[in-house]
C-alpha positions in Angstrom: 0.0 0.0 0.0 2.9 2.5 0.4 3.6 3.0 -3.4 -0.2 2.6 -4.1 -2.0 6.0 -6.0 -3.9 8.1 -3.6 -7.3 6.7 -5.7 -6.5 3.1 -4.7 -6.3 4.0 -0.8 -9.3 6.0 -1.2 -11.3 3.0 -3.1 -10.2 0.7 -0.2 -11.2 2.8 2.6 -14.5 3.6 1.0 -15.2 0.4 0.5 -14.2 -0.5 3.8 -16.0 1.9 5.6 -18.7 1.8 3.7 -19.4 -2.2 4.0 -18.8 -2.2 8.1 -21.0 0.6 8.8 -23.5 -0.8 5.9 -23.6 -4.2 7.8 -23.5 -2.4 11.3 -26.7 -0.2 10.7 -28.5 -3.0 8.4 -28.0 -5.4 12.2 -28.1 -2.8 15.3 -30.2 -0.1 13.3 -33.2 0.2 11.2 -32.7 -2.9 8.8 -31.5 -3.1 5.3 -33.7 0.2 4.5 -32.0 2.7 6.5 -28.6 1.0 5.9 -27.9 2.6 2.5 -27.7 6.3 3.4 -25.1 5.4 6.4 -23.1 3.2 4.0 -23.0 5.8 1.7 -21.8 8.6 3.6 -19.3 6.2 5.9 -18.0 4.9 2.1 -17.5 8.6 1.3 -15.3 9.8 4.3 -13.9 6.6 4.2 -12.4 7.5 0.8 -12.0 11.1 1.8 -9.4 9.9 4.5 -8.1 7.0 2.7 -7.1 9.4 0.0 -5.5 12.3 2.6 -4.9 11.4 5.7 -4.1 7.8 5.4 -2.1 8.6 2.1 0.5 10.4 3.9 0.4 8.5 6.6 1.6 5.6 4.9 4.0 7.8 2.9 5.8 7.9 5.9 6.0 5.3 7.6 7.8 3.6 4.1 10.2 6.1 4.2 11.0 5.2 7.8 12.1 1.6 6.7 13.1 2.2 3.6 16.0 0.4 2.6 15.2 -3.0 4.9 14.3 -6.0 3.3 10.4 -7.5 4.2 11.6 -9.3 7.3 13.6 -6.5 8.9 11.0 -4.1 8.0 8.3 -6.7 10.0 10.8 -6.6 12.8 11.0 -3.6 13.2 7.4 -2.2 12.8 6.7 -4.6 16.1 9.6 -3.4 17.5 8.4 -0.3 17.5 5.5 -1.1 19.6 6.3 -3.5 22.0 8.9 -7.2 22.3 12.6 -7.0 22.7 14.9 -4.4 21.6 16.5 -5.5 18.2 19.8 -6.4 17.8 20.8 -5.4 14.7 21.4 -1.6 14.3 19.6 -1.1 11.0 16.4 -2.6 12.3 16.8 -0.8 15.8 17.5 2.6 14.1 14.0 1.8 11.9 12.0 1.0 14.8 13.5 4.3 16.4 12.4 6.0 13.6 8.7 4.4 13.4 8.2 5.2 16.9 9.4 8.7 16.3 6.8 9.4 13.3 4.2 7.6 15.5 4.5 10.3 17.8 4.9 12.9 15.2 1.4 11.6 13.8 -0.2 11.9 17.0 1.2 15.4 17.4 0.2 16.2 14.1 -3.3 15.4 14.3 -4.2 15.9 17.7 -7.1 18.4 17.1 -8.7 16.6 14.6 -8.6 13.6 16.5 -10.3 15.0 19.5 -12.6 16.8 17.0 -13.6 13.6 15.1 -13.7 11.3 18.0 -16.0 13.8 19.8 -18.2 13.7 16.8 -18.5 9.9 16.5 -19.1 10.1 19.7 -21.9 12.3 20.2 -23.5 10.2 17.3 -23.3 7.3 18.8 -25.2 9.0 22.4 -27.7 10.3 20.0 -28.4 6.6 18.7 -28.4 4.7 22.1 -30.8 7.3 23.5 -33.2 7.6 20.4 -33.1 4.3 18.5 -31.7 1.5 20.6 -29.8 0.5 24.3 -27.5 -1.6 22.0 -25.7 1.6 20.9 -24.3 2.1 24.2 -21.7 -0.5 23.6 -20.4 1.3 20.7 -20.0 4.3 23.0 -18.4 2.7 25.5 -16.1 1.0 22.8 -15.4 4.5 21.4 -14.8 6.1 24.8 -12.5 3.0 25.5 -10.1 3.7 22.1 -10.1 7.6 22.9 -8.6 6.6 26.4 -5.8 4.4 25.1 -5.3 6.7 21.4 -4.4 9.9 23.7 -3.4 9.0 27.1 -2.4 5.7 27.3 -0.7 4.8 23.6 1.6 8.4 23.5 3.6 7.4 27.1 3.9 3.8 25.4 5.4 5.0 22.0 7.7 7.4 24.4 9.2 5.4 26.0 9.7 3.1 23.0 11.3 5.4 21.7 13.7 5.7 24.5 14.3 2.3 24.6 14.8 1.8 20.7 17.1 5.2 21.0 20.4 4.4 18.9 23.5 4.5 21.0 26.8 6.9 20.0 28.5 3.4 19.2 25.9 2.4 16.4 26.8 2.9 13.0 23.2 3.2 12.0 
């Protein structure tokens, strides 16, 4: 997906978005009938994002590895996160840098983050208090990924990067 046209992320989100909230409303909402409209619009920002946000995203987060064949590249995406710190230099200095641009991304779009998730949010209150109880699971499900998406996963990817830091002895 990293070399992929901004059309082709676009088409995948679109669709993706599209078909889980299509299959979402058509079970928890209004049937089949009232399904359509959400699919639609979620298939639409879906694509909006896909081909802007998530474009760029991806953009850089190639460049962070480039140069490290598949495996190394795999290592060091999960190094990144979480596991034990690499050994080789090359793969340590990419997961460095991947947990570096993960916290330049969070940086980056903290406002529209809070902005969206607020939105979604207040959409989903709206549905558990007007159409049905079932809703409020998606609320707290939302709440629960605000939580960890700006308290809990910034600290984490901090002090990732600490850890994944390259020493003044690496040649990398």
């Amino acid at each position: 997906m990293a070399r992929a046209p901004r059309w082709q992320l676009a088409l995948v989100m679109g669709l993706t978005c599209g078909t889980g909230a299509g299959l979402l409303l058509a079970v928890v909402g209004e049937g089949w009938s009232g399904a359509l409209p959400g699919a639609a619009g979620a298939a639409l920002g879906g694509g909006l994002m896909g081909a802007t946000l998530l474009r760029g995203q991806v953009r850089r987060r190639a460049q962070a590895v480039a140069g490290l064949p598949v495996p190394d590249r795999r290592a060091a995406g999960r190094a990144s996160l979480r596991g034990p710190v690499p050994e080789d230099p090359g793969t340590r200095a990419a997961a460095y840098a991947l947990a570096q641009q993960g916290l330049a991304e969070h940086r980056r779009r903290r406002v529209l983050g809070i902005v969206g998730s607020l939105v979604v949010l207040a959409m989903l209150v709206n549905l558990a208090v007007q159409t049905s109880p079932w809703w409020w699971l998606g609320v707290a499900g939302t709440v629960g990924l605000l939580v960890h998406g700006w308290l809990v996963l910034p600290g984490r990817l901090r002090r990732r990067a600490d850890l994944l830091r390259p020493s003044a002895g690496d040649p990398a």
